[in-house]
C-alpha positions as CSV (number, residue, x, y, z in Angstrom):
1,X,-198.2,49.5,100.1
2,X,-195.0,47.9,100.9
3,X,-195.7,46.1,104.3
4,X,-198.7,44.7,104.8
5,X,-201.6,46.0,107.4
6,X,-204.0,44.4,109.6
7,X,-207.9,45.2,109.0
8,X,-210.6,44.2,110.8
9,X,-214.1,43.3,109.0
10,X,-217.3,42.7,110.3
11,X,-219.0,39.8,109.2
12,X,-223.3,39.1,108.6
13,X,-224.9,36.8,111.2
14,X,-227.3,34.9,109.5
15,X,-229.6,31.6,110.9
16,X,-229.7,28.9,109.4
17,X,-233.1,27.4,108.0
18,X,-234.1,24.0,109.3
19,X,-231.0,24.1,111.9
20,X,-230.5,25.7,115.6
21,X,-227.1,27.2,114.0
22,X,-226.6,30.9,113.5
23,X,-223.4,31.6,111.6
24,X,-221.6,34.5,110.9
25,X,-220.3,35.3,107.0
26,X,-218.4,37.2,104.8
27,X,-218.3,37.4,101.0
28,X,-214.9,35.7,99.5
29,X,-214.2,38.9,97.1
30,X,-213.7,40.5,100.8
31,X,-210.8,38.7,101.6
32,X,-209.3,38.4,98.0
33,X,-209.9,42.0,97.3
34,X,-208.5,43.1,100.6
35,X,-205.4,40.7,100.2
36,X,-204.8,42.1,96.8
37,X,-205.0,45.6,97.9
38,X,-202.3,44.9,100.4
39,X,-203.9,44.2,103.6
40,X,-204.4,41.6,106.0
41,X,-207.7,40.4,107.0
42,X,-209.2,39.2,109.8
43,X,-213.1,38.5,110.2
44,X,-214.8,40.4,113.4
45,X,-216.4,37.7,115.5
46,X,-219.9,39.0,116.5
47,X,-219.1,38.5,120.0
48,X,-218.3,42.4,121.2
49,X,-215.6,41.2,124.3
50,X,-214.3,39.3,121.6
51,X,-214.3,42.1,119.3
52,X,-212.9,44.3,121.8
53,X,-209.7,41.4,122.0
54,X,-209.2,41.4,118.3
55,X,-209.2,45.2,118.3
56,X,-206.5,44.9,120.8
57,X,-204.0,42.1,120.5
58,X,-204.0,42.8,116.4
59,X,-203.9,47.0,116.7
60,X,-205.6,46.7,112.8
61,X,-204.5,49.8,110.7
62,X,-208.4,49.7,109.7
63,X,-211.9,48.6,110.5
64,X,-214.7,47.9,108.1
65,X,-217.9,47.8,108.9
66,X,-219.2,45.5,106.2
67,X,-222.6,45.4,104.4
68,X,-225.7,42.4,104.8
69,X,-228.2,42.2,107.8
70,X,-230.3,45.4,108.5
71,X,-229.2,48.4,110.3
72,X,-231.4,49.0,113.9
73,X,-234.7,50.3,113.3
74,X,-234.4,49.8,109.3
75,X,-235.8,46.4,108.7
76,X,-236.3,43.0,110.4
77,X,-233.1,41.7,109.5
78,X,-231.2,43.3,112.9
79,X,-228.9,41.6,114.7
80,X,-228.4,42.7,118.1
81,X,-225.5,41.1,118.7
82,X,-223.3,42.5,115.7
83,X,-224.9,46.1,116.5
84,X,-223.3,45.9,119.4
85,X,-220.2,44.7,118.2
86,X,-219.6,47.4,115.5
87,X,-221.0,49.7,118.1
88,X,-218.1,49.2,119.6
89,X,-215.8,49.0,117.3
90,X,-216.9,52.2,116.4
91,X,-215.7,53.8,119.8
92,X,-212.4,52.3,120.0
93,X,-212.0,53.3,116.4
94,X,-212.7,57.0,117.2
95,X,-210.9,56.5,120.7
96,X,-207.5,55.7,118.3
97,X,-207.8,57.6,115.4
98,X,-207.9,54.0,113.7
99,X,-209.4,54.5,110.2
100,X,-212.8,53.5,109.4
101,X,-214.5,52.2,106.1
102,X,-218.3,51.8,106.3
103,X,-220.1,49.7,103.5
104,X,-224.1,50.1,103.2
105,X,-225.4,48.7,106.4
106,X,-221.9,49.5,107.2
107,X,-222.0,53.5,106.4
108,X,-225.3,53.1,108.1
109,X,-224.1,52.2,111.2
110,X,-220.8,55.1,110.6
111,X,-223.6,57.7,109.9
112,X,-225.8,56.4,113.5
113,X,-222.8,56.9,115.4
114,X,-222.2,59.9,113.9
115,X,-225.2,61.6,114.6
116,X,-227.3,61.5,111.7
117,X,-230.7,60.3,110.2
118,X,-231.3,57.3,108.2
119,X,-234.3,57.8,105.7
120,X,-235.6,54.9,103.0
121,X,-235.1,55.5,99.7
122,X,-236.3,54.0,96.8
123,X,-234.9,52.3,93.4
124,X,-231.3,51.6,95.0
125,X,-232.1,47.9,95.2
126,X,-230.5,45.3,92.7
127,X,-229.5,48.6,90.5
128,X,-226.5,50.4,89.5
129,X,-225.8,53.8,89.7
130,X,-223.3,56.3,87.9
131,X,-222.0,58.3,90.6
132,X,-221.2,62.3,90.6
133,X,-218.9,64.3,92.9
134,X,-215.3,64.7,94.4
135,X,-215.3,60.8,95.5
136,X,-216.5,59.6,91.9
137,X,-213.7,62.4,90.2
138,X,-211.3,61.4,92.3
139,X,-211.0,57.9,92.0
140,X,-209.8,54.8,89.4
141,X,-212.9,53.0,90.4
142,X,-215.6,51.6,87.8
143,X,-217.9,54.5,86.7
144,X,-220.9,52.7,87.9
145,X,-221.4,50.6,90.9
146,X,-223.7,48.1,92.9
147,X,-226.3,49.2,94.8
148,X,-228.8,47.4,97.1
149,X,-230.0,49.2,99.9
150,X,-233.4,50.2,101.3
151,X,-231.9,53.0,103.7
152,X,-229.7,56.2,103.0
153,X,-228.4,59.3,105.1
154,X,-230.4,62.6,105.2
155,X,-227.9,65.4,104.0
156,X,-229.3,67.4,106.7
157,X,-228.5,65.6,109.2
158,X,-224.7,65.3,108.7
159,X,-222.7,67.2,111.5
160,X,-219.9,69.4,111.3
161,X,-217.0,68.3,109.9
162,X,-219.2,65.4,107.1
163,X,-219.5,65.8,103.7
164,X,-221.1,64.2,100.6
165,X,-218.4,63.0,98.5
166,X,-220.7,60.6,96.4
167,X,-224.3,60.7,95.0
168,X,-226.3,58.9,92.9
169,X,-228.3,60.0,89.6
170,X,-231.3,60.7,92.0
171,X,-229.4,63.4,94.2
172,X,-229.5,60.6,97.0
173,X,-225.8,60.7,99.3
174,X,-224.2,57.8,98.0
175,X,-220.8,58.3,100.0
176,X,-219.8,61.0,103.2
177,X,-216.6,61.5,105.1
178,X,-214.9,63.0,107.8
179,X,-211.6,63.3,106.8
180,X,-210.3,64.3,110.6
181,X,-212.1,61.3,111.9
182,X,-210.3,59.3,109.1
183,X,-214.2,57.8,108.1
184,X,-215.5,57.0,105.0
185,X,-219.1,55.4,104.6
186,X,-220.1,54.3,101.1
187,X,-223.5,52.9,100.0
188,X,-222.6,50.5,97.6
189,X,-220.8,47.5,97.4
190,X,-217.2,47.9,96.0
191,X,-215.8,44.3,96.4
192,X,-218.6,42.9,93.9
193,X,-216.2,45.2,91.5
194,X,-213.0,44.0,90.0
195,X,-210.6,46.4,91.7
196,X,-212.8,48.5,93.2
197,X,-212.2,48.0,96.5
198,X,-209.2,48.7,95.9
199,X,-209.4,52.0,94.5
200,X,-211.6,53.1,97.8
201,X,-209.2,52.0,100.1
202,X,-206.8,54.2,98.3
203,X,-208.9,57.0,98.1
204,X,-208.8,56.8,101.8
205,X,-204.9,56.8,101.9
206,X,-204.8,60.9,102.0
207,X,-206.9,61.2,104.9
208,X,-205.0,62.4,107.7
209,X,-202.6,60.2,110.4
């Protein structure tokens, strides 16, 4: 990219133990990895007016929806308040056309909002996983990738217009898209790669305007 973009990225909300503090994180590779790939980031406050203002005053050319804490109804790490702040996000993504990047809990929350069912799977915790299909052919990405994550998407579930574009050794759905929508959810975690975020982000470069 020659001129640098502005993307949005949600960030965990995690308490802290032995303090009445609850802050919000995000992984340094994030901001490295994005910076590298030619973007500018800015965290996502879990505060949904104030998401809605960032959304706004910075028009971000896209949003991730970023991995840690547990999707609703998936475990007993939720956090309302950053559901509803990616919840929206989600709408005024889809309201815009504004592209969308979904990383584990991430894809989760894409693949809610899109309709479909999140089931548990099993052995795609603190593993890695050789991926297969168009996503995996396609790409300059590592061969295998980082996985931890309880919950996936049930293929059956996906709506018109979603596709698998990713799976795992198990047959599991690993990534989906809707390329009209401009949205791309991915189960693993591509900025514990060396360039690997970068290579998704480009993958996501052909979708349409």
């Amino acid at each position: 990219m020659s001129e640098r973009r502005v993307v949005l990225i949600t960030q965990r909300s995690d308490r802290v133990p032995g303090r009445p503090e609850v802050r919000d994180g995000l992984e340094d590779s994030w901001a490295s990895g994005l910076w590298e790939a030619g973007w500018v980031p800015f965290p996502v406050v879990n505060v949904a007016a104030a998401a809605v203002a960032q959304f706004e005053a910075l028009r971000p050319g896209l949003v991730i929806l970023s991995g840690g804490n547990d999707a609703p109804g998936t475990g007993p790490d939720s956090v309302s308040a950053r559901d509803e702040t990616e919840s929206i996000l989600l709408s005024l993504a889809a309201r815009t056309r504004t592209p969308v990047l979904g990383v584990c809990r991430g894809a989760q929350m894409l693949a809610r909002f899109a309709g479909m069912r999140l089931v548990p799977v099993e052995g795609h915790v603190r593993v890695r996983h050789v991926l297969t299909g168009p996503l995996a052919r396609a790409w300059r990405g590592p061969a295998e990738v980082a996985s931890f994550h309880h919950w996936g998407v049930a293929e059956d579930s996906m709506p018109e217009g979603w596709h698998v574009l990713a799976r795992s050794e198990d047959g599991a759905v690993e990534s989906f898209a809707n390329r009209e929508r401009r949205s791309l959810g991915i189960l693993w975690h591509p900025e514990r790669e060396p360039h690997h975020l970068h290579a998704v982000l480009e993958s996501m470069e052909a979708y349409e305007p």
